[in-house]
C-alpha positions as CSV (number, residue, x, y, z in Angstrom):
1,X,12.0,204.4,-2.3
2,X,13.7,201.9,0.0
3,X,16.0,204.6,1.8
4,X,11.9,206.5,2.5
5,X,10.8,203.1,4.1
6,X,13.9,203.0,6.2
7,X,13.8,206.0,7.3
8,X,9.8,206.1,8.2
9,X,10.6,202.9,10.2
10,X,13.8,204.3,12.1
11,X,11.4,207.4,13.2
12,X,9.1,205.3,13.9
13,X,10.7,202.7,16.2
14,X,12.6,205.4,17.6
15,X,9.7,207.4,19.0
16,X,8.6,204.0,20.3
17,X,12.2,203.3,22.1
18,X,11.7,206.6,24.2
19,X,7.7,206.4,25.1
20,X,8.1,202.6,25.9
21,X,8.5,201.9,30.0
22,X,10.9,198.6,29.8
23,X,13.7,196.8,27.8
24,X,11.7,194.1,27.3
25,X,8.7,195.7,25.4
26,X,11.6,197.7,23.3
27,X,13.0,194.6,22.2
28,X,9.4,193.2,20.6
29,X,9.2,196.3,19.5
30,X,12.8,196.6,17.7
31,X,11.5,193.1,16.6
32,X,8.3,194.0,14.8
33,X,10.4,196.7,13.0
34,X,12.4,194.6,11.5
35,X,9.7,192.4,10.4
36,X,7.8,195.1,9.0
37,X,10.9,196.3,7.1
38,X,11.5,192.8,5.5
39,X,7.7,192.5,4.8
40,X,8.0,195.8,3.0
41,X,11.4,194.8,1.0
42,X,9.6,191.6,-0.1
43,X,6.4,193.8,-1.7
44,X,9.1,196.2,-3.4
45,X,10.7,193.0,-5.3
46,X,7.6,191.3,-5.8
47,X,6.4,194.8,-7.7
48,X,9.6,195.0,-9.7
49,X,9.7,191.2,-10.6
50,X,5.7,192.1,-11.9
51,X,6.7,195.0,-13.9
52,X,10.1,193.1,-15.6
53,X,7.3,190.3,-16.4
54,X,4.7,192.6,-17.7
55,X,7.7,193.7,-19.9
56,X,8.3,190.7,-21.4
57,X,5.2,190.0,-22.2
């Protein structure tokens, strides 16, 4: 699942490193990648902390 989010955000940035004109706007973009990815990691662990709760319970 993780390694699916990886890659969908590699593609992603990396059609958006060759249509973009300067460095600078490739950089906020690389950025807002990365923030996106860590956003998504942080969902994934929140969902797996709910389901080993849910388990206990």
């Amino acid at each position: 699942m993780i390694i699916v989010i990886i890659m969908i955000i590699l593609a992603h940035s990396a059609i958006l490193f060759i249509t973009a004109p300067s460095m600078f706007r490739l950089f906020v973009v690389l950025i807002f990648a990365s923030f996106r990815f860590l956003l998504n990691l942080l969902n994934l662990f929140d969902v797996l902390d709910l389901r080993k709760f849910q388990g206990k319970m």
